[in-house]
C-alpha positions in Angstrom: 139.7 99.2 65.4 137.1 96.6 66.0 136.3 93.8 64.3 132.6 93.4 63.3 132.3 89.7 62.9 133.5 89.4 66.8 130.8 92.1 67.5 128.1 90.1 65.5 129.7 86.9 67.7 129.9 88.5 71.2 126.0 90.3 70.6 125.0 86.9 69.3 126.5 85.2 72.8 124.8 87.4 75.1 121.6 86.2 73.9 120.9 83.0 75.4 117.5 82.5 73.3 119.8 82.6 70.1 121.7 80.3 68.9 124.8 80.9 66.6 124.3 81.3 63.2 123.5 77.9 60.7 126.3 77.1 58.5 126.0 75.8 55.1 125.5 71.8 55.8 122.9 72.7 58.5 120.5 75.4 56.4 120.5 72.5 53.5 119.4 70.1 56.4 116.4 72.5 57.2 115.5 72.9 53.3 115.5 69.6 52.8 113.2 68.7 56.2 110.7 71.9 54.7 110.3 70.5 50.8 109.8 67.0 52.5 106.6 68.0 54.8 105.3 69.6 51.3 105.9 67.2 48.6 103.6 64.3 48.1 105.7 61.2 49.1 107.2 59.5 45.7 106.2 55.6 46.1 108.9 53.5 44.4 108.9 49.9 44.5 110.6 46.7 42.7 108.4 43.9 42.0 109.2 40.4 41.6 107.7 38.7 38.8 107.1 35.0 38.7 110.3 34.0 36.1 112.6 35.3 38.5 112.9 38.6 36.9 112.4 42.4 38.5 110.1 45.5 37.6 109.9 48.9 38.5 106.9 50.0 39.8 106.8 54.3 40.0 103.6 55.3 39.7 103.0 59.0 38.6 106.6 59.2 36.7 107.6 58.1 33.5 109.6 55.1 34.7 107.0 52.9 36.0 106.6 49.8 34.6 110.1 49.2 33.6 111.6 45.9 32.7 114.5 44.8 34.3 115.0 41.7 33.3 117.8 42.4 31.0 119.7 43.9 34.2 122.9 42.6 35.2 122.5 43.7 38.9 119.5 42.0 39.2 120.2 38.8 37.2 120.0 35.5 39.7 119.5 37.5 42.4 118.1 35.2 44.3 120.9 32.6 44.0 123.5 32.1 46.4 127.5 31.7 45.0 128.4 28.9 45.3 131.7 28.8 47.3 134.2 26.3 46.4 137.8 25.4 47.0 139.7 26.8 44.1 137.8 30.6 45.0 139.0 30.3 48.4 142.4 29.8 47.6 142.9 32.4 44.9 141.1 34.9 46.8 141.7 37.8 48.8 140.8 36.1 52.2 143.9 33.3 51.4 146.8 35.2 50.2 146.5 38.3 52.3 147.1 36.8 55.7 149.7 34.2 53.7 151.1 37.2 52.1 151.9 38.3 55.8 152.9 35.0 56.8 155.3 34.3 54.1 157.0 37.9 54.4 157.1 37.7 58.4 159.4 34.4 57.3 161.4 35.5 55.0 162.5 38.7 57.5 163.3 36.2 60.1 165.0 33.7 58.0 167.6 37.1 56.3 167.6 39.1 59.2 167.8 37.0 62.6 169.6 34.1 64.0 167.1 31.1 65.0 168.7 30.9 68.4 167.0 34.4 68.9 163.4 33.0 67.5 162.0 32.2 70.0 162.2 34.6 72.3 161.5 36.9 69.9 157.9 34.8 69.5 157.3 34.9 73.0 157.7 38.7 73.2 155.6 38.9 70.1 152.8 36.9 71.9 153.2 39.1 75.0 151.8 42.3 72.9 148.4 40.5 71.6 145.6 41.0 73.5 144.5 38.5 75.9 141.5 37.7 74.0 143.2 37.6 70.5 141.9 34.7 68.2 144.3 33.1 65.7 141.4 31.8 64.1 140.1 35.2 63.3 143.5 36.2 61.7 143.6 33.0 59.9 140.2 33.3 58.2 139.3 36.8 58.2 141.9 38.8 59.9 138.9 40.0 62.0 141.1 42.6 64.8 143.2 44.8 62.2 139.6 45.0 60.6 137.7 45.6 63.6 140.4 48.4 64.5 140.4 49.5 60.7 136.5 50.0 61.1 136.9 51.5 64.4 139.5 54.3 62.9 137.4 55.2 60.3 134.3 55.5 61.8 135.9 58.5 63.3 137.7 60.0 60.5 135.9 64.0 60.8 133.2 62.4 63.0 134.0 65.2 66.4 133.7 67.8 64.1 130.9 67.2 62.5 129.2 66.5 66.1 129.7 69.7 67.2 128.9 71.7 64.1 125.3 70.3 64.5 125.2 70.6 68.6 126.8 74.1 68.9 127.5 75.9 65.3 131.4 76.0 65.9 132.8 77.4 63.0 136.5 78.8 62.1 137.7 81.1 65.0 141.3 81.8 65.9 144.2 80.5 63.8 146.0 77.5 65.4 149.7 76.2 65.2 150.3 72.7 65.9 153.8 72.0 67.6 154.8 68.3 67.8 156.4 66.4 70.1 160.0 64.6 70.2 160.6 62.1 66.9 157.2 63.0 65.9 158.4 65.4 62.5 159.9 63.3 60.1 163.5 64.5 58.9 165.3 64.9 55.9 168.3 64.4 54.1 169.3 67.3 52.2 172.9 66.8 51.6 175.1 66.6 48.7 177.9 65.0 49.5 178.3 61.6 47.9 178.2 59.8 50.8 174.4 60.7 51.3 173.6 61.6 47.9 171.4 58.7 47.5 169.0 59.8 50.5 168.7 63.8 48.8 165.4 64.6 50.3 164.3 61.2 51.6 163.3 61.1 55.4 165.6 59.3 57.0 163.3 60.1 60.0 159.5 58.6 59.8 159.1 56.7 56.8 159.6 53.5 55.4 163.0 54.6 54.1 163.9 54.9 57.5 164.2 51.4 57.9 165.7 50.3 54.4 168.4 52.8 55.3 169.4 51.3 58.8 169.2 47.6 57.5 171.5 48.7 54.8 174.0 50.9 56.1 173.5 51.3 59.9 177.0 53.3 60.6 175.8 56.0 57.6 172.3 55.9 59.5 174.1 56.8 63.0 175.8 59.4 61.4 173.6 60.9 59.7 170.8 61.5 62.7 173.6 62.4 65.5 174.1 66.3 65.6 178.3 67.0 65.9 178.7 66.4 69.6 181.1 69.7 70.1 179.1 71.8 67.6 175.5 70.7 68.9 175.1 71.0 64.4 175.7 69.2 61.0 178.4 66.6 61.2 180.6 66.7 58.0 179.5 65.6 55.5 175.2 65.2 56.6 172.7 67.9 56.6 169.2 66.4 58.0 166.3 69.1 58.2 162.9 69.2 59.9 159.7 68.5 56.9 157.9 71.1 56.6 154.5 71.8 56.4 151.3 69.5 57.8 152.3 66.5 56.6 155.6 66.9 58.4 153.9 65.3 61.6 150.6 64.0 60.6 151.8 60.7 60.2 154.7 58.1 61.5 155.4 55.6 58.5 152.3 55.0 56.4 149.2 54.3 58.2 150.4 55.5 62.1 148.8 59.0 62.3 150.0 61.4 64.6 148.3 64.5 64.5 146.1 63.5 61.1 143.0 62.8 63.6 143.3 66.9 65.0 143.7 68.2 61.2 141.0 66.3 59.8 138.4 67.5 62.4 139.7 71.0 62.5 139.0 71.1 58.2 135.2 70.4 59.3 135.0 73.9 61.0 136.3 75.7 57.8 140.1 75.3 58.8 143.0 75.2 55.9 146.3 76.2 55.6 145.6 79.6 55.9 144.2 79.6 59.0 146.2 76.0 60.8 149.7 75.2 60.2 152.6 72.8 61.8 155.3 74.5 63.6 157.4 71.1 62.8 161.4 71.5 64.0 164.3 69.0 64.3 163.9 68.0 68.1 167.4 66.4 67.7 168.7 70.3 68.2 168.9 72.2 71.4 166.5 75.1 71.5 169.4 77.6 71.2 170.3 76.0 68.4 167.4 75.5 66.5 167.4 79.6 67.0 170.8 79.6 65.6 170.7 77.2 62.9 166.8 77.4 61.1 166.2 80.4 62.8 162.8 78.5 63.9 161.5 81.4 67.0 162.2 83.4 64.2 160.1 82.0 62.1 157.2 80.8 64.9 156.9 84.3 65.7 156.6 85.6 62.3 154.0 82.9 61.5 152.1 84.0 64.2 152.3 87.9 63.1 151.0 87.1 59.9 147.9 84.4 60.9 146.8 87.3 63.0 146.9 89.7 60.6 145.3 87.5 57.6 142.8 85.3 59.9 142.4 89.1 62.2 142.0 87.0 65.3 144.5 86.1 67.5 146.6 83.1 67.3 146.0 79.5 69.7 149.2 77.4 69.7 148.6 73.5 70.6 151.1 71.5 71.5 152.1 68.0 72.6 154.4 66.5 74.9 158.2 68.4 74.3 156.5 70.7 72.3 155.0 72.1 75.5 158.8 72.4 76.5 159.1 74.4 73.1 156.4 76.7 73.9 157.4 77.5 77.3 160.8 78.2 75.8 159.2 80.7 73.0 156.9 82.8 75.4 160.2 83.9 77.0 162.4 84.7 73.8 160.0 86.5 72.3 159.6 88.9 74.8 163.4 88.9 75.0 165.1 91.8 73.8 168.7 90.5 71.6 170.6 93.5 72.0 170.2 93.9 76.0 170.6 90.1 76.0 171.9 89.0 73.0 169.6 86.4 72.5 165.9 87.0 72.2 162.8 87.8 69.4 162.4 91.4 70.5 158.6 91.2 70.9 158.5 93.3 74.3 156.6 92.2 77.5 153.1 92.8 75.9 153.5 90.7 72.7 152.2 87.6 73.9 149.3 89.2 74.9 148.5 90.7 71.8 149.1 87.7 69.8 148.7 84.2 71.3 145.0 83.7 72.2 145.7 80.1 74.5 148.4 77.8 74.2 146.8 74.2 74.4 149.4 72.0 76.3 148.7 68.2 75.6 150.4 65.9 77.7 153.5 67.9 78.1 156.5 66.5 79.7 156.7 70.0 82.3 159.1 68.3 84.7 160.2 65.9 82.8 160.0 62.0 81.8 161.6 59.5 84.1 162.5 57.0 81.2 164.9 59.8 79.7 166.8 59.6 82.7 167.1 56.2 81.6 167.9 56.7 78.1 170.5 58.8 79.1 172.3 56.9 81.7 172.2 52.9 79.8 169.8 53.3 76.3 167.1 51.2 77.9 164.5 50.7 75.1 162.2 48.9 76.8 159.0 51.4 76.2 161.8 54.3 76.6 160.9 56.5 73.9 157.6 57.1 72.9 156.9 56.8 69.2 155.6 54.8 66.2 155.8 50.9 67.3 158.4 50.2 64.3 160.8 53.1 64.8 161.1 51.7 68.3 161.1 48.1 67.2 164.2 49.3 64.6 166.3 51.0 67.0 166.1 48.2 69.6 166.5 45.3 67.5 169.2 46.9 65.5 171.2 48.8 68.0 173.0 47.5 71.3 172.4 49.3 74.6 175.6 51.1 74.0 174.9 52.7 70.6 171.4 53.5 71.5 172.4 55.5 75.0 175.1 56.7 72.3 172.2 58.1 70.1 170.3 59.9 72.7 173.5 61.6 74.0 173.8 62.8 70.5 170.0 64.5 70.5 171.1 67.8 72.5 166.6 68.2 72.1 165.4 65.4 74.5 167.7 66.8 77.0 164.7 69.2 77.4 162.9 66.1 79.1 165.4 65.8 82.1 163.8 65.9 85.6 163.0 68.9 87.2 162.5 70.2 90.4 164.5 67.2 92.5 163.4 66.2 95.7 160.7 68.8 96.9 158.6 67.6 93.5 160.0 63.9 93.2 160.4 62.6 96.7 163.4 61.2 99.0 164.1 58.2 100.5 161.6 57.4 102.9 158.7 58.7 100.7 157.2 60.3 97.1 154.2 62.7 96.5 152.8 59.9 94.2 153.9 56.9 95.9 149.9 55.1 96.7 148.9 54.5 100.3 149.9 51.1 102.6 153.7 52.0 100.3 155.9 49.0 100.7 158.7 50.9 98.7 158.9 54.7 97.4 159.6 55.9 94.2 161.3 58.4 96.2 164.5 56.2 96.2 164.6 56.6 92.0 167.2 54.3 91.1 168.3 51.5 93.7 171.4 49.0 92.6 171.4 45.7 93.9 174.9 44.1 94.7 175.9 41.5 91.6 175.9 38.8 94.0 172.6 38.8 96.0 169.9 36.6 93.7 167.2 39.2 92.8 164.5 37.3 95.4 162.7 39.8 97.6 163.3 38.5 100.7 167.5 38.7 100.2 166.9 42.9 98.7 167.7 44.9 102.2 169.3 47.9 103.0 172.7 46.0 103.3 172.7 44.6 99.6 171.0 47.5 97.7 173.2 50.5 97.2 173.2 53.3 96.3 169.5 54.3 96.8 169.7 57.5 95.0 167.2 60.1 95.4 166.4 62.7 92.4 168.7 64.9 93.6 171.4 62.2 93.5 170.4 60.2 90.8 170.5 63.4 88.0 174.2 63.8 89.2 174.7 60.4 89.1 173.4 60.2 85.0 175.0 63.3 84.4 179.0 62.2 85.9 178.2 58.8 83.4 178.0 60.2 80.3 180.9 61.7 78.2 182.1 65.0 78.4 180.8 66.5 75.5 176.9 65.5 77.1 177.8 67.4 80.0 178.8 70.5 78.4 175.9 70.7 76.0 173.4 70.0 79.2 175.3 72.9 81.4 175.2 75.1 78.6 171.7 74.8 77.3 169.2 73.7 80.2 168.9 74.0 84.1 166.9 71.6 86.2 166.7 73.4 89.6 163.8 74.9 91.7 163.7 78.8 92.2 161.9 80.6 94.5 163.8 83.6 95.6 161.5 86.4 93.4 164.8 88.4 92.5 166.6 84.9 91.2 163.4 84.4 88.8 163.3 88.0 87.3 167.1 87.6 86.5 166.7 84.2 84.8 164.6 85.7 82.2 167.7 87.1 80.6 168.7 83.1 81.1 168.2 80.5 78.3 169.4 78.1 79.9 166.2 78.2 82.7 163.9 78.9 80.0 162.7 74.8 79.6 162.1 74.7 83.4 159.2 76.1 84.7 160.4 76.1 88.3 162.7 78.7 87.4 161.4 81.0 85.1 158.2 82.9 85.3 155.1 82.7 82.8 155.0 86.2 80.9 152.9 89.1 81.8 149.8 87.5 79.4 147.0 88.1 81.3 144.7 87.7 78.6 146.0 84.3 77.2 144.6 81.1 78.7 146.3 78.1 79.3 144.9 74.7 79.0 146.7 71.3 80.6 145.1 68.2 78.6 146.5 65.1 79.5 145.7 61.5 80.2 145.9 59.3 83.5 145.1 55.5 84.3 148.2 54.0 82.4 151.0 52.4 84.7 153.8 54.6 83.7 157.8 54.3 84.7 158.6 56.0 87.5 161.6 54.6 89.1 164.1 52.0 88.7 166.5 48.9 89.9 169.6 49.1 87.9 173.1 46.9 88.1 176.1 47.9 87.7 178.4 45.8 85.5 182.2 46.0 84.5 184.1 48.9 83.1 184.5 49.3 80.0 186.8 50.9 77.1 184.2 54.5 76.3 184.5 57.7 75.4 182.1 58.6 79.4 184.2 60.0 82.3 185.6 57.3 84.2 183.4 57.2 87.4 186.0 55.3 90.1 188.0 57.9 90.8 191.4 57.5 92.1 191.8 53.6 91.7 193.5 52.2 89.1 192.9 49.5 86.1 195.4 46.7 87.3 196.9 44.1 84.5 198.5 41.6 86.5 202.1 41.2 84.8 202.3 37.5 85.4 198.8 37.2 84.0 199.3 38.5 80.3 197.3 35.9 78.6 194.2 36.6 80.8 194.7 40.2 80.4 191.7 42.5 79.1 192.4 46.1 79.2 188.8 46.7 77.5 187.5 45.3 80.5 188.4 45.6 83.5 187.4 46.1 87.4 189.2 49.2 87.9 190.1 52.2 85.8 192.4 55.3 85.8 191.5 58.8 85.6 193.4 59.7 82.7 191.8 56.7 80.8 188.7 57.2 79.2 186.7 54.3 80.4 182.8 54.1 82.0 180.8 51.4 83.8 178.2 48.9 82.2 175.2 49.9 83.7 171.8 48.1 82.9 168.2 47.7 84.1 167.8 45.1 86.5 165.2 43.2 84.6 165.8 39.9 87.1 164.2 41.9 90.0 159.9 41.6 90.0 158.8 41.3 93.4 154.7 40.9 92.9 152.0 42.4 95.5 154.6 45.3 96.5 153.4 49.2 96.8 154.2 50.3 94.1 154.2 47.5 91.8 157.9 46.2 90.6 158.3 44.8 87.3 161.1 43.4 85.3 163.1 46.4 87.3 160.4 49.2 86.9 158.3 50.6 89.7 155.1 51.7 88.0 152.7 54.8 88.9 150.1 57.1 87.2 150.5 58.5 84.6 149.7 58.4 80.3 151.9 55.4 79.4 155.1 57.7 79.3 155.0 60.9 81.7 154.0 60.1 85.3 151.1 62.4 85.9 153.6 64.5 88.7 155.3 66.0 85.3 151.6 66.8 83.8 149.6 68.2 86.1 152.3 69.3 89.0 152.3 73.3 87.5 149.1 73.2 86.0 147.4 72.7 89.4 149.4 73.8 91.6 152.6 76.0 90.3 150.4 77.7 88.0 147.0 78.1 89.5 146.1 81.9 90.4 148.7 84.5 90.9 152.2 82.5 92.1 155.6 83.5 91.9 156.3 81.5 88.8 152.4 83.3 87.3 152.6 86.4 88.7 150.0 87.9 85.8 147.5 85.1 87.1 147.1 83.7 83.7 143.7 81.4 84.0 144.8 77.7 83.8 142.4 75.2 83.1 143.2 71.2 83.4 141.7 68.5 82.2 142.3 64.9 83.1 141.0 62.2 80.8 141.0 58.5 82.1 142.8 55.8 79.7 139.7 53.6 78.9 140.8 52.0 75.8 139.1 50.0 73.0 140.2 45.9 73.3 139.7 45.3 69.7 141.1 49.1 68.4 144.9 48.9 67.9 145.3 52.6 68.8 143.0 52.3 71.5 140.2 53.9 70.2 137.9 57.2 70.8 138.4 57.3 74.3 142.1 56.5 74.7 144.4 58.4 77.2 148.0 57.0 75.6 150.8 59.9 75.5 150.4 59.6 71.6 147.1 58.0 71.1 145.5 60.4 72.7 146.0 62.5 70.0 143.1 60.6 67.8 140.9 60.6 71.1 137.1 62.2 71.1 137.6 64.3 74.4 141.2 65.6 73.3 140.0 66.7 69.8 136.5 68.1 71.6 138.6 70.5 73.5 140.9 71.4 71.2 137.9 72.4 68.7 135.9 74.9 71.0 139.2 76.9 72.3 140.2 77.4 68.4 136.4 78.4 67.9 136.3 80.4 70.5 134.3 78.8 73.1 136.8 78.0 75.6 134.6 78.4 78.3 133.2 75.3 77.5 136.5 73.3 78.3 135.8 73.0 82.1 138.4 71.9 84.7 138.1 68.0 85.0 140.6 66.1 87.5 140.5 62.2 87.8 143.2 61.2 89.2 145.1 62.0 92.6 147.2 65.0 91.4 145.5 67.5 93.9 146.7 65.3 96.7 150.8 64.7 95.1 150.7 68.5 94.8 149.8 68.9 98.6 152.9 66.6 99.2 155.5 68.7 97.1 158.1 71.2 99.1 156.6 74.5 97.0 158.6 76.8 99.7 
């Protein structure tokens, strides 16, 4: 049966003389312009009288010649305050920067050793912008208000654009799926161990912090999942928040996807007709099935918007959430008793219900700084979130514990590498590397011998090994980490690239090739639209130098095989069997591995820095991993979009604001991008159904890495 108010829509389309119908604020603009071009013009003027004093002056009306010389607001007007010492110093303008002062003191003085001060200044100092001014903080604290200005000057502001440019109004439904550590998660246990957190996040607030500083081994706990399980440890039960505010904010102040809600609420949108898909990305995706039933839940959610809203359903995600998606379109359609996992929908159910699925900045192929995560629990810009939670987790936690942690979040797994060497490169060359190469990023992670100095001209072939290629480098991660890691990847994700048409129809009855792209097709939607927005222009991680250390007492699988870990028996003092050169294989020991931070070699192609090569990309995802599929593997009917689902990109170049600490209206950042103007443009007309106004727009050279992948 059809719906009448998409046949007044599509009849009122057709018409290019008509516009869409007024709303509300617009229909009270016109009124208003009408009465004004009737009325006589009301003249009403204050006039200053010779003692200093005020009258109104409104002729025609029963106000005019009022006295207001009795009015407060208008008493010594003309004066100036006289500033003086004693205001200054009780004022706001003294103790709120000597607030921050005093309490950035006091934390270092409790919680640091001076030896670390000041290289902890330094680093601080590194972050400002080149053209901060003490003096401004000092006297006015002129940036954070410049940047608070600049934030809410566009609180609603794209929304209310293009209600008066193109009538958008409420459309289709939308479901907002975060990305990784973007939902805030709660305690719900009752144990007495963590009966004092019952319902506090432990994940995205304040009490985040207050609980690590206090008891960091309860903390560590409490966020890993069981490593033989993949659920609960004993004794902690942390859940995903629920609802909009789940993910709408990072700690007080840092929004997230607040920017998005509060534009969509100018075109008529509420929590009938947007909602948060918000999940505990520390799961695997089968077990967020398993445990909270979430695909479940997603795909009842979307029934029922449909039904209540009668339009079909967009789903907008960001970063892993794309992952997510990907992963749902294919349950869905799954049937569980055939397969014994799956939502049942049947291979026309995405078509009926999802209208587009919105992919912002979605890590497709993966991020190259998980790899890094996974392997040593670099820090350094390795996990993309609010600046504190990072700040907490590397000042808090060694290397160790923090590769420890990641192990432990079976969800980011999802963000491994995909496709190898025919999408990342091999040794002599990568799709991305830029022309005149020196080096490649090809050659992913390359380990310079401990005793060649880290100067340019002493890093040859002789004194760097291994190069490892993608290939080699994701079995090199995976044969460092502990056992339990490399069960829970083999049993819930595949990384590989499929071509072989029969392979690709069988792995739909595969969950483990669900996350991956290149080896699972897109479902038989032909009416769904899919649009890539993501950002370029950011120097992004790409590939690595790494050392290799000493071994040392670990749970990880020992990685020199067949040698032995020798304690000289007329050596006994000097003996060190938690460290040591060699180890056994029935001795659980694993090798200190690090970035090579000492290695910068300036003017090279692609730039090497502190031990990172750099290339394009949004400050986290190289743009290979968000536009490779979108452009290329996706565009028109392929082998992994056989139903030729219309995918649209859109590129937007990181041109940030210098004074705007999120980088302002035209920002490209992974998670900045979030509050930008273009972004939450886009994202507007698909919910309101005009789509075809989101046009493909490529700025960076994706179209040319694509030519340079192996697709056969």
């Amino acid at each position: 049966m059809s719906d009448p108010s998409s046949s007044s829509r599509a009849s009122g389309s057709t018409n290019g003389s008509q516009r869409p119908s007024k709303n509300l604020r617009q229909r009270f603009k016109h009124q208003l312009e009408e009465l004004g071009d009737k009325e006589e013009e009301l003249s009403v003027k204050l006039k200053r009288r010779e003692d200093g004093h005020f009258k109104l002056l409104a002729p025609g009306t029963p106000f005019d010649e009022i006295d207001l010389s009795e009015s407060t607001f208008f008493k010594h007007h003309d004066e100036t305050p006289k500033k003086t010492w004693s205001k200054w110093l009780f004022g706001r303008k003294f103790f709120f920067p000597a607030g921050i002062i005093l309490g950035l003191s006091l934390a270092v003085f409790f919680m640091k050793d001076f030896g670390e001060l000041q290289a902890d200044l330094v680093e601080m100092w590194a972050t400002m912008p080149s053209n901060f001014d003490v003096s401004d903080l000092i006297s006015n604290l002129t940036l954070v208000d410049d940047a608070r200005k600049a934030l809410k000057s566009r609180d609603f502001a794209v929304g209310e654009k293009l209600q008066d440019e193109h009538g958008l109004e409420k459309n289709h439904p939308i479901i907002l799926i975060p990305g990784i550590v973007s939902t805030g998660l709660e305690s719900w246990s009752t144990e007495p161990v963590a009966r004092t957190f019952f319902r506090k996040r432990l994940w995205g607030t304040s009490t985040m912090i207050r609980a690590v500083v206090t008891n960091k081994e309860r903390w560590l706990q409490a966020l890993s999942v069981d490593p033989d399980t993949g659920l609960d440890p004993p004794g902690f039960k942390i859940r995903a928040a629920q609802g909009l505010d789940a993910a709408s904010e990072f700690i007080q102040g840092y929004w997230i996807w607040q920017k998005i809600v509060e534009n969509l609420a100018m075109l008529g949108y509420d929590t009938n007709s947007m909602d948060m898909a918000a999940y505990d990305w520390r799961l695997s995706y089968y077990n967020l099935e398993v445990r909270d039933s979430y695909f479940s839940r997603l795909k009842a959610r979307i029934e029922i918007m449909r039904k209540h809203n009668g339009r079909k359903v967009v789903l907008c995600s960001h970063s892993m959430g794309g992952t997510l998606v990907l992963y749902f379109l294919k349950w869905v359609e799954m049937q569980p008793d055939a397969n014994g996992f799956g939502g049942g929908g049947g291979p026309a159910w995405v078509d009926e219900n999802i209208e587009s699925w919105i992919n912002v900045a979605g890590s497709l192929l993966g991020v190259s700084k998980a790899m890094t995560a996974f392997l040593s629990g670099e820090m350094r810009d390795t996990v993309d979130m609010n600046p504190v939670g990072s700040w907490v987790l590397e000042k808090f936690f060694s290397r160790k514990e923090r590769a420890k942690l990641f192990r432990r979040w079976p969800g980011a797994s999802s963000m491994w590498v995909k496709g190898g060497n025919r999408i990342w490169g091999n040794t002599e060359m990568a799709p991305d590397d830029p022309a005149n190469a020196t080096d490649t990023h090809g050659r992913f992670l390359s380990f310079r011998h401990p005793e060649v100095t880290s100067d340019e001209r002493n890093l040859t072939a002789s004194n760097v090994s291994p190069n490892l290629t993608m290939n080699e480098a994701s079995a090199y991660v995976l044969t460092h980490t502990p056992l339990h890691f490399q069960k829970m990847v083999q049993t819930n994700y595949s990384y590989g690239f499929e071509t072989d048409q029969e392979q690709l129809e069988a792995n739909d009855n595969d969950h483990r090739k669900w996350t991956n792209p290149l080896e699972v097709k897109l479902p038989a939607a032909p009416k769904m639209k899919i649009f890539c927005l993501y950002g370029h222009g950011k120097e992004t991680e790409r590939s690595y130098w790494y050392m290799q250390g000493e071994y040392e007492q670990d749970e990880s699988n020992p990685d020199a095989r067949g040698q032995e870990a020798i304690c000289e028996a007329d050596n006994l003092e000097g003996c060190n069997n938690q460290t040591t050169s060699r180890t056994p294989l029935d001795f659980p020991l694993a090798r200190q591995q690090w970035i090579d931070t000492a290695v910068s070699v300036p003017g090279a192609i692609p730039e090497v820095r502190s031990g990172v090569k750099f290339g394009d990309g949004d400050g986290t995802i190289p743009v290979v991993s968000l536009g490779a599929m979108c452009v290329k593997g996706w565009k028109g009917k392929t082998r992994w979009n056989p139903s030729g689902i219309e995918v649209v990109t859109q590129e937007y170049k990181h041109s940030p604001e210098s004074f705007d600490l999120r980088g302002g209206a035209l920002t490209a950042d992974h998670v900045d991008i979030l509050g930008a103007s273009p972004l939450n443009s886009a994202i507007l007309k698909i919910a309101a159904g005009q789509g075809h106004l989101v046009k493909q727009q490529i700025g960076s050279d994706i179209m040319e890495y694509v030519d340079r992948m192996d697709w056969d």
